[in-house]
N, C-alpha and C positions, 0 to 999 in steps of 0.2 A: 504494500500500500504506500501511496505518495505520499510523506505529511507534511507534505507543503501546503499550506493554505496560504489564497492570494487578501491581503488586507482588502479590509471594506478601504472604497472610495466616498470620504468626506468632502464636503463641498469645498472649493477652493476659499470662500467668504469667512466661514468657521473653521477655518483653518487658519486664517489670518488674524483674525478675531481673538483665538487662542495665543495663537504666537503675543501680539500685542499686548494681550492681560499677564502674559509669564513674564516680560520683559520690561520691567519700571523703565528703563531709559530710553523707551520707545514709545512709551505711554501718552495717548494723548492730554494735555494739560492746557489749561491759559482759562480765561476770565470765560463766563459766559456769552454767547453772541449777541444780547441786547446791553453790553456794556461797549461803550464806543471808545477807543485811543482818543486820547485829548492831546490835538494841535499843538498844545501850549510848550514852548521851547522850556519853558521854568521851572515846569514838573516832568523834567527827561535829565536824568544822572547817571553816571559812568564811574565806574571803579576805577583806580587811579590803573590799573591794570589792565584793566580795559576788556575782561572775561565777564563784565556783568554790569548789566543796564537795566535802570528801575523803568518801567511801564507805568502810567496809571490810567484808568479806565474810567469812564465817568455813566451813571445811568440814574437818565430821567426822568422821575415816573409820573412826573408833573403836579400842580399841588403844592411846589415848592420838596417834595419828597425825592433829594438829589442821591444818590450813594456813590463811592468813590470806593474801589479797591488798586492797589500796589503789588504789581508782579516783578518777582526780579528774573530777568533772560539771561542766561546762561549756554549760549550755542542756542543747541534747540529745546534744551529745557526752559522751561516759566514754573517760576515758586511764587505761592501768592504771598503777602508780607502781612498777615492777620495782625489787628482786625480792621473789617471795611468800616468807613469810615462817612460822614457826611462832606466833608471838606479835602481836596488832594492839600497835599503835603510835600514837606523840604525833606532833603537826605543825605547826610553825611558821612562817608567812608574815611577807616581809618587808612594812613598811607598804604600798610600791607594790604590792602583790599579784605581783612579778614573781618571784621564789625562793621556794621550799619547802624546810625542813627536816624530814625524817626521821626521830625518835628512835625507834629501834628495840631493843626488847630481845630477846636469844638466849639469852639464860640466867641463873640465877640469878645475880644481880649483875652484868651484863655485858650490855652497849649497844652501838649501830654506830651511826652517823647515814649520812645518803644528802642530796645535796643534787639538786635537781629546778629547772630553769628554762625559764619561758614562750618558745616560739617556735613560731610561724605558730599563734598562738590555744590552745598546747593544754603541759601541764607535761609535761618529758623530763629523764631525766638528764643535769646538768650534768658531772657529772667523769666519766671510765673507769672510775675505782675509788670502792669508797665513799670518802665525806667522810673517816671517821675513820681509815680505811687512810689517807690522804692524812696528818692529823694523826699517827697513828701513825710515819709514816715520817719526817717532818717532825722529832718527837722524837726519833725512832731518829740523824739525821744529825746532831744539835749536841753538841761536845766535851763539856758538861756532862752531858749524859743518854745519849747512846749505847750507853753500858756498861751501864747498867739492863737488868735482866733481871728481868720479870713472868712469874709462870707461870698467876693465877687473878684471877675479879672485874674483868676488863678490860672496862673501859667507859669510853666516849668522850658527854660531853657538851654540850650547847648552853648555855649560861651564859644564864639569864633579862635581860630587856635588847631582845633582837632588836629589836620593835618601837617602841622609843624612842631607837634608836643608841648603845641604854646610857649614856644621862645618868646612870642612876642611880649609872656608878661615877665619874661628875661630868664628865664629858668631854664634849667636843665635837666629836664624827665627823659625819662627813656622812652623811646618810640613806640605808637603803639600800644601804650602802658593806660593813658588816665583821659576822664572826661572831665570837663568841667563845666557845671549843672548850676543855672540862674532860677532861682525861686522869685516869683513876685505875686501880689495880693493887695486888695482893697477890703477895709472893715465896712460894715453898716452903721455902727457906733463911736461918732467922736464929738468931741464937745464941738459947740454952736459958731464959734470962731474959724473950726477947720474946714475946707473947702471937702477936702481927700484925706484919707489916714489908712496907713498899711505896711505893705513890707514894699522893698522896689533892691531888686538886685542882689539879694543875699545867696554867695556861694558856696558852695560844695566841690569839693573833690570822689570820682568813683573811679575804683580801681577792676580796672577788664581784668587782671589777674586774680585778683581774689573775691572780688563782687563785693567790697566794702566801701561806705563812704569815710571823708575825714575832709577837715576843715585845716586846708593850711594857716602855718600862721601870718603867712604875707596876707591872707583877704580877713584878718581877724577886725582891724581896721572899720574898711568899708563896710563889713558886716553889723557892724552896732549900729553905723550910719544909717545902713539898710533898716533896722529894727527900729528906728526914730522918723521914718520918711514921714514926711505931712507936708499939705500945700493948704497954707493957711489965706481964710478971706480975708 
């Protein structure tokens, strides 16, 4: 007896179909087709390497009901850079192209940052929570600022610098190594005299090596200044 048997013939479509689902880097990926690429030169970014380019998508559902999601392109891969969002967004790589920051705005006067980093070839969220939740908490837990109570205008920012280690504020960090995080805020409560009363500019230092923050003592300074801001009538 023969026992050869000839294989069934699978259809050429599910065969492709198969092959496709087996292989992640083959995988189709990108935004859904009712999100449109946005024109806008201001939200298109480049790794200093030049291996990875943020996308951002815009979809209108009208109603004023906008959403915005961030893909980062890599060859023919797209990673989306959660979470979507109502407003596109700024973004900044560190030199090595290994971290991404997320400036994201929520509202009028009022920012979040999202920190994103490179593993197995493709950008993922680095921390649980956003960045600036991180900073925020960070604030919230040191004896001098804990008591602070912001109620509007809260925004968390990336202090310009990233990509030179912040020489500019004459220092000498190691490459790659630290963020530096601007908090600011408006209270609801100030006496009858004051126009505005809040926080405006109080720094942080966050360390990509160990996920800690710390307050150098060069911004100890401007930091109290920060905790006194007020624009009086």
């Amino acid at each position: 007896m023969n026992a050869f048997c000839r294989p069934a013939q699978w259809p050429v479509g599910l065969v492709l179909a198969l092959t496709l689902a087996a292989t992640p880097g083959l995988a189709a990926s990108g935004p859904p087709p009712d999100y449109i690429l946005t024109d806008n030169a201001d939200l298109a970014f480049t790794s200093p390497d030049g291996a990875t380019r943020i996308e951002q998508y815009m979809k209108d559902g009208g109603d004023f009901e906008v959403k915005w999601q961030a893909w980062a392109r890599r060859g023919e891969q797209m990673t989306e850079l959660k979470p979507e969002q109502g407003y596109g967004a700024g973004f900044r790589f560190t030199p090595d192209s290994q971290w991404l920051v997320r400036m994201q705005k929520t509202g009028s006067g009022e920012q979040d940052l999202y920190l994103y980093h490179v593993e197995k070839g493709a950008f993922v969220g680095a921390t649980k929570t956003s960045l600036s939740d991180l900073a925020w908490a960070y604030f919230h837990s040191r004896p001098d600022t804990g008591k602070m109570k912001l109620d509007y205008h809260i925004s968390a920012n990336l202090v310009k610098g990233t990509e030179e280690a912040y020489r500019g504020l004459g220092v000498h960090w190691p490459d790659n190594r630290y963020l530096v995080i601007s908090l600011s805020g408006e209270m609801d409560k100030h006496p009858k005299n004051v126009a505005v009363k809040g926080l405006a500019d109080w720094r942080c230092r966050y360390d990509l090596k160990t996920g800690t923050f710390d307050v150098p003592a060069m911004f100890a300074k401007t930091n109290a200044e920060a905790l006194r801001w007020e624009i009086r009538r």
